[in-house]
C-alpha positions as CSV (number, residue, x, y, z in Angstrom):
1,X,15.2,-27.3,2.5
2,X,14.9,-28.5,-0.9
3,X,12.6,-27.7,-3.8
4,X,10.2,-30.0,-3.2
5,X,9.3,-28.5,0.1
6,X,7.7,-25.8,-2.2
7,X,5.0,-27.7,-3.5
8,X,4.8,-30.7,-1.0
9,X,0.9,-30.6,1.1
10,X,0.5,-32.1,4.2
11,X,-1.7,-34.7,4.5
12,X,-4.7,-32.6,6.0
13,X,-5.2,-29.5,7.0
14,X,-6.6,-27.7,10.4
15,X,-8.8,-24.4,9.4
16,X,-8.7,-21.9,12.4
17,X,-11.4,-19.4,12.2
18,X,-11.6,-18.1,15.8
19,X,-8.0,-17.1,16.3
20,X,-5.7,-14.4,15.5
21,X,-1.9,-14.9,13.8
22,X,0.1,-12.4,14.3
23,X,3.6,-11.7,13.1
24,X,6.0,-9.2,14.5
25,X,9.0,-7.7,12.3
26,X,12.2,-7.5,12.9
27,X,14.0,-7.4,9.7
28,X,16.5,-10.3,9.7
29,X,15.4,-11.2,13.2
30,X,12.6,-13.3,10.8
31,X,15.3,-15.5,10.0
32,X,14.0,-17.1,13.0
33,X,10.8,-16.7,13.6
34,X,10.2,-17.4,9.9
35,X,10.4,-21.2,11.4
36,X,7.3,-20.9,12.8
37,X,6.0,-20.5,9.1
38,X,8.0,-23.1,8.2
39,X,6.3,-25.5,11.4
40,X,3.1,-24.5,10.9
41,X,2.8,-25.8,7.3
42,X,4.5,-29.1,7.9
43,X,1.8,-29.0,10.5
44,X,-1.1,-28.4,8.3
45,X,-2.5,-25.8,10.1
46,X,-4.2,-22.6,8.3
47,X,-5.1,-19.6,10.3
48,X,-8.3,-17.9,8.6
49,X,-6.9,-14.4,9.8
50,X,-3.0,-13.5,9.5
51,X,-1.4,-10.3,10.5
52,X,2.4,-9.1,9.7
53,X,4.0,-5.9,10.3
54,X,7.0,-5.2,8.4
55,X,9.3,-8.5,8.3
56,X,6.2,-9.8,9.7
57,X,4.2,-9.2,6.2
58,X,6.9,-10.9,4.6
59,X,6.1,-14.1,6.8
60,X,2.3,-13.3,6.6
61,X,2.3,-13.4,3.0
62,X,4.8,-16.4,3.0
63,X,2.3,-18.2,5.1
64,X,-0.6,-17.7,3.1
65,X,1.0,-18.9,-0.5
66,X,2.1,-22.0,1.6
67,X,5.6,-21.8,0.8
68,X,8.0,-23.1,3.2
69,X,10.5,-22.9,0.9
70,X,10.1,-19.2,0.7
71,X,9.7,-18.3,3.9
72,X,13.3,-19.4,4.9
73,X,15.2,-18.4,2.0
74,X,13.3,-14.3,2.6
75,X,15.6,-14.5,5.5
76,X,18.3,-16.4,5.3
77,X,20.1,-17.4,1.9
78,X,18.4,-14.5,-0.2
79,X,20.9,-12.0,2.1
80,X,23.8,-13.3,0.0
81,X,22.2,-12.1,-3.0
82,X,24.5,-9.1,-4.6
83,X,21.3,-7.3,-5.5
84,X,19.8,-7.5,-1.9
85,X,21.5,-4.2,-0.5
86,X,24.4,-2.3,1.6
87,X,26.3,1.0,1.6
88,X,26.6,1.0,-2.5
89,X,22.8,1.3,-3.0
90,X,22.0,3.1,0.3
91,X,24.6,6.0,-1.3
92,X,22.6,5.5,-4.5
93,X,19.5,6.4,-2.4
94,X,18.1,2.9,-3.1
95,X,18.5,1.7,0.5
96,X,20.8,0.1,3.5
97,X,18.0,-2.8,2.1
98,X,17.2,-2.6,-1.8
99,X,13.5,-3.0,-1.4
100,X,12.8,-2.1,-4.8
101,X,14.1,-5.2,-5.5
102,X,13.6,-7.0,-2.6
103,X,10.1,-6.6,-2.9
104,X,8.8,-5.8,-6.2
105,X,11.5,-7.6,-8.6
106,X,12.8,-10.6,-6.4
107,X,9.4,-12.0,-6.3
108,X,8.7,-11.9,-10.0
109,X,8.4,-15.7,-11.9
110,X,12.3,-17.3,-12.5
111,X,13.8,-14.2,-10.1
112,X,15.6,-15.1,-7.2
113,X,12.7,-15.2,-4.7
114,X,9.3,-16.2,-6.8
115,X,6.8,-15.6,-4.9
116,X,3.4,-18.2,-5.7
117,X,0.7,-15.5,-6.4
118,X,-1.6,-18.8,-7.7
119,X,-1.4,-20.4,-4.3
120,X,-2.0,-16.6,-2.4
121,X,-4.5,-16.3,-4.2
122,X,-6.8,-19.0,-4.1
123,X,-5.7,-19.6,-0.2
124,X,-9.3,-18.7,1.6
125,X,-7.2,-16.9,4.4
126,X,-7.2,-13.2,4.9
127,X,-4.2,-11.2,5.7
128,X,-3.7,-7.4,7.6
129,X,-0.6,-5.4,6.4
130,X,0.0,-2.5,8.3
131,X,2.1,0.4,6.8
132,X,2.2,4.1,8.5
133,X,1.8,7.9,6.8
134,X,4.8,9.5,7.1
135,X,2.5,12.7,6.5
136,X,-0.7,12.2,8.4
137,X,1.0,10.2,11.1
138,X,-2.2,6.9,10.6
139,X,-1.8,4.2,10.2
140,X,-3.4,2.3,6.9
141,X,-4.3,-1.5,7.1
142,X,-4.6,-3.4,4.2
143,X,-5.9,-6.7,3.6
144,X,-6.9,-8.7,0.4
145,X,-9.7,-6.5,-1.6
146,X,-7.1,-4.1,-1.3
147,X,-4.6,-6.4,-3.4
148,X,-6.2,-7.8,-6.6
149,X,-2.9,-8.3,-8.0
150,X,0.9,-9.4,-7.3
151,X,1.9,-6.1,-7.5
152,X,-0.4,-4.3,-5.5
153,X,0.5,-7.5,-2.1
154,X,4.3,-6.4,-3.2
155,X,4.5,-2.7,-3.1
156,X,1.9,-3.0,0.0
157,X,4.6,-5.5,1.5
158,X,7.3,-3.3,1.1
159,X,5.5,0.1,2.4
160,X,4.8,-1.9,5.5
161,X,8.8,-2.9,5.8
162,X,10.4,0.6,4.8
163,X,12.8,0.9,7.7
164,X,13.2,5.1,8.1
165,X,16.4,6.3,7.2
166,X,17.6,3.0,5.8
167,X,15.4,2.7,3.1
168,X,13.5,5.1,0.7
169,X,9.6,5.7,1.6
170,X,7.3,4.6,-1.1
171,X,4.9,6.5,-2.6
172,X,1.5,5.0,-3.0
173,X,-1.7,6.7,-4.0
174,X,-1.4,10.0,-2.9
175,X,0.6,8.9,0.4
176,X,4.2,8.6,1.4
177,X,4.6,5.3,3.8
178,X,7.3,4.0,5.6
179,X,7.9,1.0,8.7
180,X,4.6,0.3,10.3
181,X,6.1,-0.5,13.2
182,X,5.9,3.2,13.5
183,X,2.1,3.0,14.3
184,X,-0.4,2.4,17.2
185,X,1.3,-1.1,18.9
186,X,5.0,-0.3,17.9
187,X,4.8,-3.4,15.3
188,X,2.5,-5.8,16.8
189,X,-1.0,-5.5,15.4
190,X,-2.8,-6.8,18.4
191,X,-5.1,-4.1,18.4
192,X,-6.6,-4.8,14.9
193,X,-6.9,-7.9,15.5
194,X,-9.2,-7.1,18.9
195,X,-10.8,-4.3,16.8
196,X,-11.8,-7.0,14.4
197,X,-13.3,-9.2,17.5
198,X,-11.2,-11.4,18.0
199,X,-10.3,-12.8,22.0
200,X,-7.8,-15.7,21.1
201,X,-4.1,-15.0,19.6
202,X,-1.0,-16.9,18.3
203,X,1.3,-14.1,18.4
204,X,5.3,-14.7,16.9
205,X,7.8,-11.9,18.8
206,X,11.0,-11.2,17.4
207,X,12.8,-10.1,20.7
208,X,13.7,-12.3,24.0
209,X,10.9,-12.6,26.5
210,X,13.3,-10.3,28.8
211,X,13.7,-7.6,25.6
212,X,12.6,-3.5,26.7
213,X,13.2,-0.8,24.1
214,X,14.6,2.1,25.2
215,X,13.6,6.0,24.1
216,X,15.9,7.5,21.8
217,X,18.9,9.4,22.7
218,X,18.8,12.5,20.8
219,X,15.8,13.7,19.8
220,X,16.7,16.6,18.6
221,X,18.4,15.2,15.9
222,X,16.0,12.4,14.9
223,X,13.4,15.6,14.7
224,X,16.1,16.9,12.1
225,X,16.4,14.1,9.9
226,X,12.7,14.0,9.6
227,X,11.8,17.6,9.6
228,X,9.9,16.7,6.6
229,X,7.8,14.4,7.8
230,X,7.4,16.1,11.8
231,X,4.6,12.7,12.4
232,X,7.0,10.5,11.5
233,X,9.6,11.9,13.5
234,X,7.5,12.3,16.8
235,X,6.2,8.5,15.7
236,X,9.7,7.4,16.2
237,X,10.8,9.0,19.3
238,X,7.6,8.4,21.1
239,X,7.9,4.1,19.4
240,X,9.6,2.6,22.8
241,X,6.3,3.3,25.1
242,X,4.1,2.0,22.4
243,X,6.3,-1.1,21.7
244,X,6.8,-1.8,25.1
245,X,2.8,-1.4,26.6
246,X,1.9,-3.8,23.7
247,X,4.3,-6.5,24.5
248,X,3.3,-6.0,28.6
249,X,-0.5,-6.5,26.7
250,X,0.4,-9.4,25.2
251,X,1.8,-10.7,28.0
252,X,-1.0,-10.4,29.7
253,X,-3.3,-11.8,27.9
254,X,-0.7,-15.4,27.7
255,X,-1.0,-15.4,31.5
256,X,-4.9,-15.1,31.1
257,X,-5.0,-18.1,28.5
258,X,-5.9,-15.6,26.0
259,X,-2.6,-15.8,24.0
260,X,-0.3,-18.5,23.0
261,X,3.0,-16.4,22.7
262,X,6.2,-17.8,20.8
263,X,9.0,-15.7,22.5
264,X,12.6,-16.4,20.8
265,X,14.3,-18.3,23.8
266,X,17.8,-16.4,22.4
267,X,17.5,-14.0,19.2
268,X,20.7,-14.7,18.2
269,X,21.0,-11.8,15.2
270,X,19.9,-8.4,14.6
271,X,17.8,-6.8,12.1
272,X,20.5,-5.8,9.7
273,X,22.5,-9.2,9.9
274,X,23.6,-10.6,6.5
275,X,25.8,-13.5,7.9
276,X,24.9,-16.6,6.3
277,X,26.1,-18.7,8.9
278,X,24.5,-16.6,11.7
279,X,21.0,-16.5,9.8
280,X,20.8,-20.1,9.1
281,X,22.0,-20.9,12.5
282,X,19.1,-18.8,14.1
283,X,16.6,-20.9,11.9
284,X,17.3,-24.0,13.0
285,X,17.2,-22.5,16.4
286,X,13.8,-21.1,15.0
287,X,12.5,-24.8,14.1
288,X,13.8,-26.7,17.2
289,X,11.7,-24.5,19.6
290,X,9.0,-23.8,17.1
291,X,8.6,-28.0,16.6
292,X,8.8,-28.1,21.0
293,X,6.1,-25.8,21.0
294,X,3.6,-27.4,18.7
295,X,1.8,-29.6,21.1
296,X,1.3,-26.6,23.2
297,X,-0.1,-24.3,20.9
298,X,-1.9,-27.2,19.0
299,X,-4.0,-27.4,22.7
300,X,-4.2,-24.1,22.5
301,X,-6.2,-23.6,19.0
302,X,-7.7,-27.1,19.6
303,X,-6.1,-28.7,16.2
């Protein structure tokens, strides 16, 4: 992917007003499913509601400035960058994942990941990032009146990505927030989007169609690393049930016709994996089944 994939339109564009996009995270599982950003703008087609929890806000927000460009590099040759984390800066207490710069540097004008606030901004479509209080154990949702500028989508970004234990909470208005994958759907945000009315979904998993998350295995000691923060703790003991109803939800709804589901057909890397190789070779993987499955969902939201 070149440059000019930045800034290059497709001929004409497809508005969808009565369906849902939805992004799950994953961390570097997006290197993936950041393909079906990537496909959908070569397609020309603009969802008028877009959803992303954690690596999932990345992709929402990628989606909405309309940069291909940027949604492959987030997860796939920005991990080379020296800055973007590992053991030196998580003993510095800045993270497994840098986020500060990740998030609220890399995306700056002439940085290594600019991210095109112009475009954002003047793109019609409204967005959901979910984040959860590590205090209050809520969920907040944010969307675009809560994001007037750059900074304010950025920090929100990375409060919705802050894995627990790997990377520093942020502190935001009065609130400490971390993952929200932590929250009600276990980092799916079907039921905002059915809060907000709506009965049709394109929903992008990050785990196999065959994938169940399992409890935890010590509890105890999960409750002692965040005795701090007991909600948070309980959030991410009790995070397998919630995960797991959501995706049997989702599920559900696909075999009702309610749902056009892209489920990676082999997830190939984890969420930590910084392997060029391996995160380039799960894009491609990402775009051949994302480009199959264009007719299909193109049926699906009539476009």
């Amino acid at each position: 992917m070149t440059d000019a994939d930045r800034v290059a339109e497709p001929v004409k564009t497809t508005r969808i007003s009565d369906t849902a996009l939805i992004f799950e995270g994953g961390g570097m599982r997006a290197s993936l499913t950041s393909a079906m950003v990537v496909t959908l703008l070569k397609a020309g087609i603009d969802f008028d509601w877009v959803a992303g929890i954690s690596a999932g806000a990345s992709n929402a927000v990628n989606y909405l400035s309309r940069d291909a460009w940027r949604a492959r590099r987030s997860f796939v040759d920005f991990a080379a960058d020296e800055q973007f984390g590992g053991w030196r800066y998580f003993a510095r207490g800045q993270g497994m994942f840098n986020a500060e710069y990740i998030y609220q540097r890399a995306g700056a004008p002439d940085q290594a990941l600019p991210f095109d606030w112009e475009t954002f901004n003047s793109n019609p479509g409204d967005m959901r990032i979910t984040a959860f209080d590590a205090e209050s154990g809520d969920d907040v949702v944010w969307s675009r009146k809560d994001t007037p500028h750059i900074d304010d989508l950025m920090v929100r970004v990375r409060a919705s990505s802050t894995m627990p234990g790997l990377m520093p909470p942020v502190h935001l208005d009065g609130h400490v927030y971390v993952d929200g994958a932590m929250g009600e759907d276990g980092g799916i945000a079907l039921s905002q989007a059915q809060r907000e009315g709506f009965e049709k979904f394109v929903i992008v998993l990050t785990q196999e169609r065959s994938y169940k998350k399992v409890p935890q295995r010590f509890p105890t000691v999960f409750r002692g690393i965040f005795r701090r923060y007991p909600a948070l703790g309980e959030a991410l003991l009790t995070r397998w049930k919630r995960y797991n109803e959501t995706r049997e939800r989702i599920f559900a709804l696909e075999e009702e016709g309610e749902a056009h589901v892209f489920v990676p057909e082999r997830m190939p890397v984890d969420n930590s994996t910084r392997d060029l190789s391996r995160l380039s070779a799960a894009h491609r993987m990402g775009l051949s089944q994302a480009r199959r499955e264009l007719p299909a969902m193109r049926e699906f939201i009539g476009a």
